[in-house]
C-alpha positions in Angstrom: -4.3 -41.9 -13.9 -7.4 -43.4 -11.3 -10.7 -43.4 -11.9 -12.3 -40.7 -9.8 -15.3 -43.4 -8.7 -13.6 -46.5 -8.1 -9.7 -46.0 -8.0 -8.7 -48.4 -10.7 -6.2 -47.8 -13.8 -8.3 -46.1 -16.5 -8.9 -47.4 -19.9 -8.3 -45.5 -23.3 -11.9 -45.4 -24.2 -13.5 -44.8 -20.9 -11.0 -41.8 -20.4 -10.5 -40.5 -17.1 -13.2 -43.7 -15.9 -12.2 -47.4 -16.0 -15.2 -48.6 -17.6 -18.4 -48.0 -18.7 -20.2 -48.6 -15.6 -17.9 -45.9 -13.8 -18.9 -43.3 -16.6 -22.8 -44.0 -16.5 -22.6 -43.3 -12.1 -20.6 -40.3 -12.7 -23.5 -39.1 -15.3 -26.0 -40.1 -12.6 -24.5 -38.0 -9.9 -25.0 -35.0 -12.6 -28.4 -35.9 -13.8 -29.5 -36.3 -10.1 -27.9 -33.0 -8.7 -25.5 -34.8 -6.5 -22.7 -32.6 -8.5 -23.3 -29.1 -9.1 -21.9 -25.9 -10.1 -21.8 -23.1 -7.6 -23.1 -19.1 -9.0 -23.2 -16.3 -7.2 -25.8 -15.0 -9.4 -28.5 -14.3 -7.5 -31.3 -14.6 -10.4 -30.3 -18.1 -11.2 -31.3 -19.3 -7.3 -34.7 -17.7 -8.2 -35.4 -19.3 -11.7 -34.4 -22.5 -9.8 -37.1 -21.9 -7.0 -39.7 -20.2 -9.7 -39.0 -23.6 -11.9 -39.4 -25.9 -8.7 -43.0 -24.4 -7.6 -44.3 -24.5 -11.5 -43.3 -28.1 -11.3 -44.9 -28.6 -7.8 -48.4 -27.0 -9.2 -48.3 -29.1 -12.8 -46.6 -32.7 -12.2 -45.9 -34.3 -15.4 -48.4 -37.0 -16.4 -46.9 -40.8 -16.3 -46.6 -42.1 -20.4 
């Protein structure tokens, strides 16, 4: 089995990544929305939009 980032031979405890490193971008590309997955319910594409503009009007304060 390949890592599905880089290519090379996976290793027992990075399991189906290579290393570490591999693991950590693949949680990234969740984390940042790069991966998604699809519904075809047509409520969640509003909570999405409803969530967006509340976060538009009230930007989080930096610690």
């Amino acid at each position: 089995m390949s890592c599905p980032i880089c290519g090379k031979k996976t290793q027992i405890e990075f399991r189906p990544f290579c290393c570490k490193r591999c693991a950590d971008r693949d949680l990234a590309r969740w984390f940042n929305g790069s991966y998604a997955v699809p519904s075809v319910d047509a409520d969640d594409a509003d909570d999405i939009e409803n969530a967006m503009e509340e976060a538009a009007r009230n930007p989080a304060k930096p610690h």
